[in-house]
C-alpha positions in Angstrom: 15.1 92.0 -14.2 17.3 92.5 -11.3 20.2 90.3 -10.7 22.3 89.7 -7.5 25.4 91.6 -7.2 27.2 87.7 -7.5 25.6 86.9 -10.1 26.5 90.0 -12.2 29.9 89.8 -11.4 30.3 86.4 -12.2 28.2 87.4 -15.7 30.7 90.1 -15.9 33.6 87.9 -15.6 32.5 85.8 -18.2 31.9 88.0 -20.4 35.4 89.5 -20.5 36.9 85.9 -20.4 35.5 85.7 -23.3 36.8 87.9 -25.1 40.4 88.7 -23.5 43.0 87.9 -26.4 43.4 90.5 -29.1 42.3 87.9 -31.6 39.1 86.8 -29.9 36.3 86.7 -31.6 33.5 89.3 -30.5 29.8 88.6 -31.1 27.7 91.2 -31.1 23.9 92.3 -30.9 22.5 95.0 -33.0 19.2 97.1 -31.6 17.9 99.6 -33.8 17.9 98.3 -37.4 17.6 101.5 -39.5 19.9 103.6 -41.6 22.5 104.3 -39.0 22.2 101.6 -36.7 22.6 99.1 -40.5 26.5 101.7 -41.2 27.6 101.3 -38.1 27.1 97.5 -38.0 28.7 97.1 -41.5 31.9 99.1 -40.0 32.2 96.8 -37.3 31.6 93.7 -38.9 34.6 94.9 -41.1 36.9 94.4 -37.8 38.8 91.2 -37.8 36.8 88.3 -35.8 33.8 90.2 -35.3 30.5 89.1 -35.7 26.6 89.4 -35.1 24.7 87.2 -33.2 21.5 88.6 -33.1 19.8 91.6 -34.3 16.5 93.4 -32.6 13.8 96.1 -34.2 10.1 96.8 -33.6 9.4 97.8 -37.3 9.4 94.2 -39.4 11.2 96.3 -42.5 13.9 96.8 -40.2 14.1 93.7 -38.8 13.9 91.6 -42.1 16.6 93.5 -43.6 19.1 93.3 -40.8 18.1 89.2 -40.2 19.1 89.2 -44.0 21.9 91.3 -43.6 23.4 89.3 -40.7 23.1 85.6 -42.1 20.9 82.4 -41.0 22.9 81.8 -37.6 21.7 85.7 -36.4 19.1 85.2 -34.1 16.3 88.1 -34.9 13.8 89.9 -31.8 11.9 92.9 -31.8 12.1 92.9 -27.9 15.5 93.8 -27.1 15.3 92.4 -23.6 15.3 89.1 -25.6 18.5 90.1 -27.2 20.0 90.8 -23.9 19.4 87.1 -22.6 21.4 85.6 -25.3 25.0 84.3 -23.0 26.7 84.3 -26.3 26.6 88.1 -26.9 29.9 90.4 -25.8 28.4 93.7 -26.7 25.5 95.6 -28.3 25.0 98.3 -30.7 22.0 100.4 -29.7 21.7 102.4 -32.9 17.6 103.5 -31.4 15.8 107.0 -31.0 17.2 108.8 -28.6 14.4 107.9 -25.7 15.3 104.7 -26.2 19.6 104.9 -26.0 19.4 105.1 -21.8 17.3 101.7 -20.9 18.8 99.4 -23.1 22.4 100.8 -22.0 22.1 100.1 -18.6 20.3 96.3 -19.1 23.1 95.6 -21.3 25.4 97.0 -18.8 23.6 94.6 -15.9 24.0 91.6 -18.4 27.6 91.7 -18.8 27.8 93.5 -21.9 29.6 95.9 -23.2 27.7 99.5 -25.3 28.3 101.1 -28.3 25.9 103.8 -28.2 25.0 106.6 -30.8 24.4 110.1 -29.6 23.4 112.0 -27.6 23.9 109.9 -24.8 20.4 110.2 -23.5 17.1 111.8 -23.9 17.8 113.9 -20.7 20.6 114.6 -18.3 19.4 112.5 -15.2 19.1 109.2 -18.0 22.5 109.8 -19.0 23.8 109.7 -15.3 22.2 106.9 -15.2 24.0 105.4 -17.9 27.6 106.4 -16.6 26.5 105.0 -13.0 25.5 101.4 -14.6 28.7 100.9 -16.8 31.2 102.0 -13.8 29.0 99.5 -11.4 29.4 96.7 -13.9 32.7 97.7 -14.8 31.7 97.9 -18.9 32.9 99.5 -21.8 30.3 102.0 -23.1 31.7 104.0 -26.1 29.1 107.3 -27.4 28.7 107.3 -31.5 30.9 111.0 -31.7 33.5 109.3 -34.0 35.0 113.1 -34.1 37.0 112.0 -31.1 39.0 109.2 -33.2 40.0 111.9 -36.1 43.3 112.5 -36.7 42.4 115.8 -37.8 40.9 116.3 -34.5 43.7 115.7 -32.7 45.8 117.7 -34.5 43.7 121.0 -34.4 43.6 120.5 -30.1 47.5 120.0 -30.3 47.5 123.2 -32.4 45.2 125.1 -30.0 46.7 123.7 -26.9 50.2 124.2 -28.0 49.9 128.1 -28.0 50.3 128.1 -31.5 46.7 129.8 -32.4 47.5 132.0 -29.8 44.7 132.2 -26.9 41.5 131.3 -28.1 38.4 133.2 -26.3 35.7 132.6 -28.6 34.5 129.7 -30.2 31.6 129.1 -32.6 29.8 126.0 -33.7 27.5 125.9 -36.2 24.7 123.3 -38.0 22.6 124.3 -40.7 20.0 122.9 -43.1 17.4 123.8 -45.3 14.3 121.9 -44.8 12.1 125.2 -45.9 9.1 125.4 -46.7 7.1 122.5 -45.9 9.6 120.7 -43.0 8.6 117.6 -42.3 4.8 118.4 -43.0 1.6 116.5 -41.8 1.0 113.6 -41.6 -2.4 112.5 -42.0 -4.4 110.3 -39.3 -3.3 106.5 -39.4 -2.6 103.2 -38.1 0.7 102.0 -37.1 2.6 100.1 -39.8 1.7 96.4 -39.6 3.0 94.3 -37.5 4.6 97.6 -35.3 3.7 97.4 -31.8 3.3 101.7 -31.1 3.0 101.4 -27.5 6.8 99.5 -27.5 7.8 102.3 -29.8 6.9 104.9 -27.4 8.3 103.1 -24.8 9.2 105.6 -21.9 7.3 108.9 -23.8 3.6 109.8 -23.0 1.0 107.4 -25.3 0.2 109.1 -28.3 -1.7 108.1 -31.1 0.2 107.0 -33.8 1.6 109.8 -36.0 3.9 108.7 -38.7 5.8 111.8 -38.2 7.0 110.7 -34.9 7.7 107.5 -36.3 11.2 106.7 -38.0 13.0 109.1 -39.7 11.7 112.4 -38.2 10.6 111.4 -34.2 13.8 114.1 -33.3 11.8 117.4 -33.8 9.6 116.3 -30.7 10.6 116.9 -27.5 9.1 113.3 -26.0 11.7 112.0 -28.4 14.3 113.8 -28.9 15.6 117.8 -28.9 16.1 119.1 -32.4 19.3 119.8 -34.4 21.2 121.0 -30.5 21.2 116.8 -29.7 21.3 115.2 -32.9 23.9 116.8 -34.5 25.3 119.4 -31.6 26.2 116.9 -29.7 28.8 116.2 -32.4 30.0 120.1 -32.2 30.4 120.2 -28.3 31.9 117.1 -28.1 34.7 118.0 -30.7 34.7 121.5 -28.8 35.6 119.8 -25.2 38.1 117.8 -27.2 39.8 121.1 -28.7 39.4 124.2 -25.9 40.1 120.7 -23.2 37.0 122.1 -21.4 34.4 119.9 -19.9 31.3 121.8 -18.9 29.5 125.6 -19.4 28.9 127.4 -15.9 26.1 129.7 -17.9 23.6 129.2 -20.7 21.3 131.6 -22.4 19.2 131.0 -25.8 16.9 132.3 -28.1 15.1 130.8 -30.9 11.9 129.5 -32.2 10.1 128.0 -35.4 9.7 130.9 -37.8 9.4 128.8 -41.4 8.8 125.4 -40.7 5.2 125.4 -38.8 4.2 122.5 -40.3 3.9 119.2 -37.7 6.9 119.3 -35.6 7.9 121.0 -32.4 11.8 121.6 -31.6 12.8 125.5 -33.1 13.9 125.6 -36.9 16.4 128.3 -35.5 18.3 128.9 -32.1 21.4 130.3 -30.9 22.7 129.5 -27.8 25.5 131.2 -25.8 27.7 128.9 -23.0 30.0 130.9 -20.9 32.8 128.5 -20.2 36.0 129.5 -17.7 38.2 131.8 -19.9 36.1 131.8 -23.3 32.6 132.3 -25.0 31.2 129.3 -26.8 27.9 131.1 -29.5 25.9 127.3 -31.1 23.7 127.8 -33.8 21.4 125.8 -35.4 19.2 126.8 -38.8 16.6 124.6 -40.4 16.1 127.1 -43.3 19.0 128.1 -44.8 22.2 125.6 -45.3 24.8 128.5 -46.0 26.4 128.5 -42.4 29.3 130.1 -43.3 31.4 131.6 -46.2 35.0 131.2 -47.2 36.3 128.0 -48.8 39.5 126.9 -50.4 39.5 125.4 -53.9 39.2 121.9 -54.3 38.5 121.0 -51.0 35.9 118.8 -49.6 33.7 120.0 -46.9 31.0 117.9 -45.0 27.8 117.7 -46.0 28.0 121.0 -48.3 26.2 121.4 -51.8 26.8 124.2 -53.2 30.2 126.1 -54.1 30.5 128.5 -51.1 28.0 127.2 -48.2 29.9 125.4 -45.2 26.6 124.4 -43.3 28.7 122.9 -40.5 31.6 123.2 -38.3 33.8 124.8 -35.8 35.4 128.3 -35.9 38.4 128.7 -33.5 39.4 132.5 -32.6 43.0 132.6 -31.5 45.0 136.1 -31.5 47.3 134.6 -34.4 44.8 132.7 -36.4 41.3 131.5 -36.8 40.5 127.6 -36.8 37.9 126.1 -39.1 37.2 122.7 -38.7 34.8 119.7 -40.2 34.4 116.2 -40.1 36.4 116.1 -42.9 39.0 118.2 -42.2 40.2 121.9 -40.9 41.9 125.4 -42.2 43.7 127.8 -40.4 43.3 131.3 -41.8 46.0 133.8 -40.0 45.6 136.9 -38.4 47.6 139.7 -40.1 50.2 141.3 -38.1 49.1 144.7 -37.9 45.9 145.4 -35.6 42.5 146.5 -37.0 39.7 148.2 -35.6 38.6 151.5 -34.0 42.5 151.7 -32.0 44.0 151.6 -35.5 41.9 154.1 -37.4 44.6 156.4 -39.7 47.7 154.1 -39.2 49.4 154.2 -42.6 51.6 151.0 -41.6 53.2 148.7 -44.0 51.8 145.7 -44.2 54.6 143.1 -42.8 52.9 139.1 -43.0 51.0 137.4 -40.7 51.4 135.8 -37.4 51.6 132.3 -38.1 51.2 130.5 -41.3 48.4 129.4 -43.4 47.6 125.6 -42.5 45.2 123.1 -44.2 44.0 119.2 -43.6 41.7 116.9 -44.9 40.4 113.5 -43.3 37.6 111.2 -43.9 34.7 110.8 -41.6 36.3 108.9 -38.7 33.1 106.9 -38.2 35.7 102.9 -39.1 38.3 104.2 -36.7 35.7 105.1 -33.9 34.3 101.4 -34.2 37.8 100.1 -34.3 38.5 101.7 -30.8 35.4 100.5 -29.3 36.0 96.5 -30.3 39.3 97.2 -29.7 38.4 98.0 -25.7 35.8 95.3 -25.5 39.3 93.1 -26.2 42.1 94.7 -23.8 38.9 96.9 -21.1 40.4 100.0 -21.5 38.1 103.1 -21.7 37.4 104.0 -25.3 37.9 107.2 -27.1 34.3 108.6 -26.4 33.8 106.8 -23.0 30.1 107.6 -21.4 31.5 110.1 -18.8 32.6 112.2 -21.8 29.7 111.4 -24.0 27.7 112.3 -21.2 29.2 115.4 -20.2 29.0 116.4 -23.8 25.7 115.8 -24.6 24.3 117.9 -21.3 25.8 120.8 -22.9 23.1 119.9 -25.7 20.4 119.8 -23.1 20.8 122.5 -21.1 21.1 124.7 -24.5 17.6 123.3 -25.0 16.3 124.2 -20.9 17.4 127.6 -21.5 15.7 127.9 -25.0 12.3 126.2 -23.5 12.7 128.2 -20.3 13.4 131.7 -21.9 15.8 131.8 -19.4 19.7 132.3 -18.2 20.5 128.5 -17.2 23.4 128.8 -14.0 25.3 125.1 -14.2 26.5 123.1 -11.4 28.6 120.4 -13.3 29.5 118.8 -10.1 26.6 118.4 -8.7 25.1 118.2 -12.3 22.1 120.6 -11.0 20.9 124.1 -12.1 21.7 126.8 -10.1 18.3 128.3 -8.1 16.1 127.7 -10.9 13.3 125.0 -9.8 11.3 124.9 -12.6 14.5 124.6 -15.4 15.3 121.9 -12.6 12.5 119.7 -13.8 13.4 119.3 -17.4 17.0 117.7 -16.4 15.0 114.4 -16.7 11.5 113.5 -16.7 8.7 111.0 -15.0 8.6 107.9 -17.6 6.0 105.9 -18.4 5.0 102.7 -17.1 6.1 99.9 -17.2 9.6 101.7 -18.6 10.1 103.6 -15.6 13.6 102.0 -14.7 16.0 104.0 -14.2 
């Protein structure tokens, strides 16, 4: 599969020739056919002179669905490396479990073509390395699925905390929660493969299993071979978002504690852990919860909050603790409740002072999930080259944060970071889960 460097950079060349005006059409390639990979492709197809060429799954209900979806001209594979050979193709969406986000990136990236990715970046830290090495080599635009970074709302709540206006912020918690109590995802009973599903493709890189439909589809992300729990699927999200607010790039320590408690039913990953991040001048606490979808309290009339049910539960989102306010913030918008003027606490015990206001004022936004404007950005760069919104370098450095939460909980043990390097600090055996040994013949990068 290797090419020359000439021939790469001539394939390179192309490829951007291709698609230099800001009214070029872009043809694109779809890998990984289900639920999200299927939104995300509608949302780009939306975009002005953008189409698909060709779309790629292992599982033949997949497949059949997108080939319908994408019209008789799409060409349909369930080897991606097919897929990658079409000339005609600008860029991919790999839309795959997460074992599989890191190979595909950098063959697309050594075929001339450009990456939308969803998160996390990678399966591990050293694959996601990998990933930012291949699109700077190939000079490629690799955007990571965290549409949070094209919010509005976003942006707003990081001028607001930049600004001074929140006052300094020293704490910061992030939160996901879910009930999936009792039964989880369950067990599954002894079977064979869906027909016409090639299992040992589907593993790909991970050990060889017997097929287990639990591992299969919809719930492969509470096993470690595949995934790491609620900390990469939707954490990654959360410390993403919080790198974009605080403007912090990486945790220098990382401690965690956790387990499955409810849910012992066929999966692996903990259905609760908390994990503390010391970052340079605050506290970052993540917490993720698999039995209870409460998260947190206080909610203001009439307004929409992601993903929650009930009539008080805000299962997830950002709190921002500045001296003048606190920050709330979801994908669908933030609040800021003020501090009061007066102090509390032990220092203030028997003050009988007047209560005078508060130290900034009450604010309030609301957004839709930024998920059209994230795509936007990233056909957008394909067009002019410039490095979109969630570029792999950030995408990358956000979802390590995810992993190394995840070392520390599997470890038992205080994780000391390195970012430059990207290594952990005199720990050997933490040192070996920052990638892993993959499996023939997928043992590429």
């Amino acid at each position: 599969m290797a090419q020359t460097a000439a021939a790469l950079s001539a394939t390179s060349a192309l490829s951007a020739d291709r698609v230099s005006g800001a009214n070029d059409r872009v043809r694109l390639g779809l890998i990984g056919c289900g639920g999200r990979g299927m939104l995300v492709a509608r949302l780009m197809r939306e975009v002005p002179d953008v189409e698909f060429a060709a779309v790629c799954d292992l599982y033949p209900a997949h497949l059949g669905r997108a080939k319908e979806w994408a019209g008789s001209s799409a060409k349909g594979y369930k080897d991606f490396r097919r897929l990658l050979d079409q000339k005609d193709i600008d860029a991919v969406l790999v839309a795959t479990p997460d074992r599989w986000h890191a190979i595909p990136t950098v063959l697309a990236c050594q075929a001339g073509k450009d990456v939308y990715v969803e998160k996390p970046l990678a399966h591990n830290i050293k694959e996601g390395r990998a990933m930012v090495a291949a699109a700077r080599r190939h000079d490629r635009v690799v955007q990571m699925g965290a549409q949070q970074r094209s919010a509005p709302h976003y942006a707003e709540a990081a001028r607001i905390i930049r600004s001074g206006e929140l006052g300094p912020v020293r704490f910061v918690r992030l939160w996901n929660y879910t009930s999936m109590f009792a039964m989880g995802i369950g067990r599954a009973p002894g079977s064979d493969p869906p027909e016409g599903v090639d299992w040992d493709m589907y593993l790909g890189p991970a050990p060889k299993v017997p097929f287990d439909k639990n591992r299969f589809v919809n719930t492969y992300r509470w096993f470690w071979d595949y995934g790491g729990g609620l900390v990469t699927d939707f954490g990654v999200h959360r410390f993403d978002s919080a790198h974009q607010v605080m403007g912090a790039d990486s945790p220098i320590a990382i401690s965690a504690s956790g387990g499955r408690y409810g849910l012992t039913a066929g999966a692996e990953t903990p259905d609760v852990v908390q994990v503390t991040y010391q970052y340079a001048g605050f506290v970052l606490s993540y917490e993720a919860c698999m039995l209870n979808a409460h998260g947190a309290a206080g909610r203001t009339p009439g307004k929409k909050y992601y993903q929650a049910r009930g009539t008080d539960d805000r299962p997830h989102g950002e709190a921002y603790y500045g001296t003048n306010g606190t920050l709330i913030v979801d994908r669908i918008g933030f609040e800021i409740y003020p501090e009061l003027d007066s102090a509390s606490g032990p220092g203030a015990a028997g003050r009988e002072e007047k209560f005078e206001g508060y130290r900034m004022e009450r604010k309030e936004m609301s957004a839709d999930d930024a998920t059209p404007l994230h795509v936007k950005n990233f056909i957008d760069c394909v067009r002019t080259r410039n490095r979109p919104a969630t570029d792999v370098a950030i995408g990358h450095r956000s979802s390590i944060v995810a992993h190394l939460g995840n070392i520390a909980y599997r470890t038992g043990r205080k994780i000391h970071w390195d970012a430059a390097k990207e290594e952990i600090i005199g720990d050997a055996e933490a040192a070996q889960l920052l990638g892993r040994s993959a499996r023939k013949p997928w043992d590429l990068i």
